[in-house]
Every structure is written in structure tokens, then in C-alpha cells.
KEKE-3310 file (N, C-alpha, C; in steps of 0.2 Angstrom, whole numbers, plus 5000, padded with zeros to 4 digits):
npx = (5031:5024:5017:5003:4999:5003:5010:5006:5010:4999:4999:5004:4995:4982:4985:4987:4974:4967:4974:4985:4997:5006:5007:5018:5028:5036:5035:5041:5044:5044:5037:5035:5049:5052:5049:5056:5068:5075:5069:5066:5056:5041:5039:5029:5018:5019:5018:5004:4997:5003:4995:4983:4984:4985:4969:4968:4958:4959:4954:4953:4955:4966:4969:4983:4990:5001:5003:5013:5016:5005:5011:5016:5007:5001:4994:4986:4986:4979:4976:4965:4960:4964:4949:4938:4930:4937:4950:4962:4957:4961)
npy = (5032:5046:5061:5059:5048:5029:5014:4997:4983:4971:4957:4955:4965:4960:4947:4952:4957:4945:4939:4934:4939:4953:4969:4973:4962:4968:4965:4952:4938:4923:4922:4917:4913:4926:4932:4926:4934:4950:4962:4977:4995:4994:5006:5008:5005:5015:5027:5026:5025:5038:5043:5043:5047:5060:5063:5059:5051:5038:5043:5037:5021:5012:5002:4999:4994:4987:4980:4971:4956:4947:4949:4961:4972:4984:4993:5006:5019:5032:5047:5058:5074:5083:5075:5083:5074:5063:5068:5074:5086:5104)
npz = (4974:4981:4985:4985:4981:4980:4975:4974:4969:4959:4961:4975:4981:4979:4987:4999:5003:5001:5015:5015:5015:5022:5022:5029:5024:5015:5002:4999:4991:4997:5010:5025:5025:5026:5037:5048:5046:5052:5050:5040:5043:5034:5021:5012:5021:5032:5023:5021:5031:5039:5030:5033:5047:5045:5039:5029:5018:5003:4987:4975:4966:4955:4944:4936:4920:4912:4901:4899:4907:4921:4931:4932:4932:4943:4957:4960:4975:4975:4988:4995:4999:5014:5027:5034:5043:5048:5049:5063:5078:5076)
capx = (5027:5023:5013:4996:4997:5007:5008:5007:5012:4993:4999:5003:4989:4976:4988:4985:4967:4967:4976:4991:5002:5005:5013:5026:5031:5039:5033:5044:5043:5044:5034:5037:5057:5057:5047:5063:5073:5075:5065:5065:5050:5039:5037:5022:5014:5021:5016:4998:4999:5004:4989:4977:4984:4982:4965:4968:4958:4960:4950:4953:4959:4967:4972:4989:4990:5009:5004:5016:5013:5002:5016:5020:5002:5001:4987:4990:4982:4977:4974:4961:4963:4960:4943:4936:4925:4942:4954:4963:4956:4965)
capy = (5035:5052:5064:5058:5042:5025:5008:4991:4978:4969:4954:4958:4967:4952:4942:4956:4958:4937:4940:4927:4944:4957:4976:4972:4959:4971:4962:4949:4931:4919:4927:4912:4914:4933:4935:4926:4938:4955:4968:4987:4995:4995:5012:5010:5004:5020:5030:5025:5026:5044:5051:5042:5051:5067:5063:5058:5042:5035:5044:5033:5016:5011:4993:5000:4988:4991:4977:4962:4950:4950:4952:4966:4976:4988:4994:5015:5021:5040:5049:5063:5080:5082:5076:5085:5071:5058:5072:5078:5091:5108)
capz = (4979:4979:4992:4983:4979:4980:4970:4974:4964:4961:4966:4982:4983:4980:4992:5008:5005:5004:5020:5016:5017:5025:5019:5032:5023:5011:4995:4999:4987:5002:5017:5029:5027:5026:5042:5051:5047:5054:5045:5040:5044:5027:5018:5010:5028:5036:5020:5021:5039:5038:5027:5037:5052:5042:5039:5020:5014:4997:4983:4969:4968:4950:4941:4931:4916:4911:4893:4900:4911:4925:4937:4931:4934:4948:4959:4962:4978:4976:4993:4995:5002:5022:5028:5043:5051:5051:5054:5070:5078:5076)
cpx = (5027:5018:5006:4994:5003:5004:5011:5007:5001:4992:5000:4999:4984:4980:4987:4977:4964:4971:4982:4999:5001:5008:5018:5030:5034:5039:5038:5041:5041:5043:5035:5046:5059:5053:5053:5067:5072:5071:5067:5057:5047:5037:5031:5016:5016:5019:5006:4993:4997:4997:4984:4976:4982:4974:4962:4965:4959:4954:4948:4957:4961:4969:4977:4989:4998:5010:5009:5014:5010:5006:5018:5012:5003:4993:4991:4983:4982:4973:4972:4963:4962:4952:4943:4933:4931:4948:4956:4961:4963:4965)
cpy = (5042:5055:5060:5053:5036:5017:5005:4988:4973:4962:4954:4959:4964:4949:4946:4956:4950:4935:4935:4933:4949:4964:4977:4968:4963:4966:4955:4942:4927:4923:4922:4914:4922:4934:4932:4929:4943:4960:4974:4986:4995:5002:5012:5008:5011:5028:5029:5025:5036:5048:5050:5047:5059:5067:5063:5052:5042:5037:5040:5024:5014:5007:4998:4994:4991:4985:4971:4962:4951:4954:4958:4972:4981:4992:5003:5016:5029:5044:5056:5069:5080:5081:5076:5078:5068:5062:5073:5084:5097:5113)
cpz = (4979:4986:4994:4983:4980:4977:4974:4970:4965:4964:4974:4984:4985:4987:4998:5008:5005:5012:5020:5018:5021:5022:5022:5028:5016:5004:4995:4996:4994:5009:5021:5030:5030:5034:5049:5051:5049:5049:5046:5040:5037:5026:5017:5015:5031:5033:5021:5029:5040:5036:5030:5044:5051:5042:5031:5018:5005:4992:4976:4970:4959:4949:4936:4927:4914:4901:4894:4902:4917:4930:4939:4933:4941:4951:4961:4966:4979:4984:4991:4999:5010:5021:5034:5047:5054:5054:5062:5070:5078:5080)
residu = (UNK:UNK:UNK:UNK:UNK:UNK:UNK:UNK:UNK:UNK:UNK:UNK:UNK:UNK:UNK:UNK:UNK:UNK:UNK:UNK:UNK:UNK:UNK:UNK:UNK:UNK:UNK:UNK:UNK:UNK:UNK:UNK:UNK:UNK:UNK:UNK:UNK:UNK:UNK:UNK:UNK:UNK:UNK:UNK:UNK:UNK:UNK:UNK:UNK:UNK:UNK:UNK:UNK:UNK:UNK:UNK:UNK:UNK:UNK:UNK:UNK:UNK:UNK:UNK:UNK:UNK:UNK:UNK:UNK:UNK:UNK:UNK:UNK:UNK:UNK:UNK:UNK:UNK:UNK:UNK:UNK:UNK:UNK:UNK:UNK:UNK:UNK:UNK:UNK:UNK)
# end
């Protein structure tokens, strides 16, 4: 993760926009047992969180291929500069 950008793994990622997960669920294998247990807040929920309140949406959306297996693929989500409409004001 990075100021600009941050990667999901693409499974996951298909799995939150089919809605079987969530980015709380800190990527975790078995989302029924880990929601049992006590959680850390998710970083990349709090990162993406973050640039929205700044008023940074997502200027690019990238499929990393990494050449293994699919598991291994990554979605990189790039955030834009301040935009005034969604911005706080100042």
C-alpha cells in the first residue's frame, strides 16, 4: 500500500463485489470462522476509507498478472488527486 494506490488480492476481490466477503474480513480463508473471532480493524478498509474522506476516488483500476497461478493475481487500486465536487469543504 502506498499513498496512491493499494492491491487486493483478485480473488478477494471478485469474492467482495459477489458480496460473499467483506474487506473486514481481512482476506481471511474461512470467513464464517474468522468473523467469530475478535478482529483488527482492516487496513485496506481504513486506507480506502481515508482517501475518500480526502475526496480521492480511484483513477485507474489494474488486473496485476504476477505469471503463476491465479491465486496469485492482484487487483491495484490507484487513487486520484483531490476532487472539489466530493471534497470537504475548506
Amino acid at each position: 500500500m502506498s499513498r496512491s494506490k493499494v492491491r487486493i488480492g483478485l480473488r478477494e476481490f471478485t469474492e467482495i463485489l459477489a458480496g460473499l466477503r467483506t474487506l473486514e474480513d481481512n482476506g481471511a480463508k474461512n470467513v464464517e470462522a474468522a468473523r467469530k473471532l475478535p478482529r483488527e480493524p482492516s487496513s485496506v478498509q481504513g486506507y480506502i476509507l481515508r482517501n475518500l474522506m480526502e475526496g480521492r476516488l480511484p483513477s485507474s483500476i489494474d488486473v496485476v498478472k504476477t505469471g503463476e497461478d491465479d491465486s496469485d493475481d492482484w487487483v491495484e487500486i490507484n487513487f486520484g488527486d483531490i476532487d472539489p465536487a466530493i471534497s470537504p469543504l475548506r
